[in-house]
N, C-alpha and C positions, 0 to 999 in steps of 0.2 A: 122522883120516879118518872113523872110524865115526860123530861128531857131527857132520860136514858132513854126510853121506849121511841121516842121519836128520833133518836140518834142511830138507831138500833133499826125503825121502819127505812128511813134514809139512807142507812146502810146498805141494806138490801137491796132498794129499788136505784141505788146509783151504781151496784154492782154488778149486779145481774143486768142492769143496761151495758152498760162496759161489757162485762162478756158479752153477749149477744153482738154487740156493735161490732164488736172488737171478731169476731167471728164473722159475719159478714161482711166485714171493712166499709163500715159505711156513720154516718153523724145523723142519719133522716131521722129518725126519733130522739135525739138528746134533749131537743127545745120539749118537746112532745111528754118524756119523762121526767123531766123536770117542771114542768107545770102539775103533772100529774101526783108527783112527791107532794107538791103544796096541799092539794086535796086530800092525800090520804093522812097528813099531817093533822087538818082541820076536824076529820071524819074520828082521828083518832083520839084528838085533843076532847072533841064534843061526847062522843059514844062512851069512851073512858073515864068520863067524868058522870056516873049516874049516882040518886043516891040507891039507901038500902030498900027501896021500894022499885026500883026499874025505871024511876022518871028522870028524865034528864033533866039536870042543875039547870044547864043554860033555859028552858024554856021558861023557867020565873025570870029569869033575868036579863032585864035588858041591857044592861053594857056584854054581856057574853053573845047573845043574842046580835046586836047589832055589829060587834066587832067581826064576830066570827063570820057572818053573813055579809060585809061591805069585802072583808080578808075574801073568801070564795068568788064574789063578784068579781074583783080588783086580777086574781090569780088565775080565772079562768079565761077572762080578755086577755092577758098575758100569755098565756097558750096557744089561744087563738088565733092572734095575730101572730107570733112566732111561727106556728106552724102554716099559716098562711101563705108568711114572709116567704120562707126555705121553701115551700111549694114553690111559690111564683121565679124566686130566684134559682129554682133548680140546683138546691145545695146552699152549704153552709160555707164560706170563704176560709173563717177562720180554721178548718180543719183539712184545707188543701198542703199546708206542709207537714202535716201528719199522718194523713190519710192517702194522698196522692203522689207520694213517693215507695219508691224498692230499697227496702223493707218496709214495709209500715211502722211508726215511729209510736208501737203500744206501749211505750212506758207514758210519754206525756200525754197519747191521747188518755191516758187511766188522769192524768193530772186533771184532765177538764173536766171530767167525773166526780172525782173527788170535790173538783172549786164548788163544781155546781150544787153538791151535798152541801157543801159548809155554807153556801149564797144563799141555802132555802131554811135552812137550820137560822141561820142569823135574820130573815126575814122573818119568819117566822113565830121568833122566840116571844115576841110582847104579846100574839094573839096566843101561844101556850100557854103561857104563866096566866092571861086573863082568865082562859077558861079553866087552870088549875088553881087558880090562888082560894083561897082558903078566905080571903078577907072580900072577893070579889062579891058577893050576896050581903055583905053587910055595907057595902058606899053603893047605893044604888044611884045608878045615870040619873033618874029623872030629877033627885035631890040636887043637884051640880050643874049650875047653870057652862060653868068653864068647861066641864065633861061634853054636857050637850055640843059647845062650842067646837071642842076638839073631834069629836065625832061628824061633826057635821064638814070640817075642816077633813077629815079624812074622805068622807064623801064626795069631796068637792075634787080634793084633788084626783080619785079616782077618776071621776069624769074628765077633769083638764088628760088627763094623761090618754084616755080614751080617744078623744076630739083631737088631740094632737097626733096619733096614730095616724087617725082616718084622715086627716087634714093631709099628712105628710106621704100618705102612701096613694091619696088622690094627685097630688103634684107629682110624687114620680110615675105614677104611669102617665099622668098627662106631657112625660117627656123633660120633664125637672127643666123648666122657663125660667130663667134666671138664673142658673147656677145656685142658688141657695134659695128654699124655701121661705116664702116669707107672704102666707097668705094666713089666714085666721088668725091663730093663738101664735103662730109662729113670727107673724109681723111684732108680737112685744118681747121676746122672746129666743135664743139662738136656737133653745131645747129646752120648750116648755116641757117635752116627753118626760125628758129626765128631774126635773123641777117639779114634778104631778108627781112622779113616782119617789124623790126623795119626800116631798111634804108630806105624801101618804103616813110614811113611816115614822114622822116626825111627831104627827098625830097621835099616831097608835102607841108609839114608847110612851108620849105623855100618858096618855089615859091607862097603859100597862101600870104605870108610876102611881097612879088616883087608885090604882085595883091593890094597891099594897098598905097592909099591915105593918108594914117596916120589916128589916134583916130576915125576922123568923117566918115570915111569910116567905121568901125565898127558897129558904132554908126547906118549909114545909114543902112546895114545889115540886126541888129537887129529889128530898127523900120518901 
């Protein structure tokens, strides 16, 4: 059920951008509401999950807890800089042969809509299942030295991916010197950016994987 419901929030909030966008002919808030899906995902994974008293699961627990809070970190820098990005660059590139031709080309601009739905939904998904899983309150983090591990490995790479933004978007405005960046994280590195941002995930499926009961815990999940 919690992956319908978040199929269903996503739904919405990449539709209703689409129209609007798609009515105004313009991409300035795609990065914008696509960051923003990620939070109401998180909001909805966490609030959704109370018991029959009104408290929320995640507050006794720290792999929900920590997960769900480094996910909100990690997703709101993501925004940020996104929408930073388009600010500073005055537009989005990727949506000048969609957007900046007669007729406007709304059927694929709905395609980037939709990817971006299915990009947050699959991001997503290990920090849903954590906070919905049924076996997550019974393998607690602090017992799992390897859990700690993996959490701490998501936090890290959060940060890399952070430092290498700010690395990379101080070289381009300093006039990108060398043709390829290659100062901090970037000197070991082609695209530490993208390297921070896959290990993140790599992290977090593992520890989704430590929050499972086996098949029926899925299963649970889903319905």
């Amino acid at each position: 059920m919690v992956f319908v419901g978040a199929a269903v929030v996503t739904a919405v909030i990449q539709l209703s951008g689409f129209a609007v966008a798609a009515v105004l002919r313009t991409e300035v808030f795609y990065d914008v509401l696509g960051g923003l899906n990620f939070m109401a995902l998180a909001a909805y994974s966490t609030l959704g999950n109370m018991t029959d008293g009104g408290r929320l699961r995640w507050v006794a627990d720290a792999r929900r807890m920590a997960v769900t809070l480094t996910f909100v970190c990690s997703r709101a820098w993501l925004l940020c800089f996104l929408a930073w990005r388009a600010h500073e660059r005055k537009g989005d590139a990727r949506f000048d042969p969609v957007l900046r031709v007669n007729p406007p080309n709304y059927k694929r601009f709905l395609v980037f809509w939709v990817a971006q739905g299915v990009w947050v939904l699959c991001i997503s998904a290990p920090m849903l299942f954590i906070n919905a899983s049924a076996a997550a309150a019974s393998a607690p983090l602090e017992s799992s030295p390897r859990d700690i591990a993996l959490l701490a490995g998501f936090v890290l790479s959060v940060a890399l991916e952070v430092v290498a933004d700010v690395q990379k978007a101080r070289w381009v405005k300093a006039g990108r010197k060398g043709g390829f960046c290659s100062t901090g994280v970037w000197s070991l590195s082609r695209h530490p950016n993208y390297f921070g941002e896959i290990s993140q995930w790599i992290c977090v499926w593992l520890l989704a994987y430590s929050s499972s009961a086996g098949l029926q815990d899925v299963a649970w999940c889903v319905h």
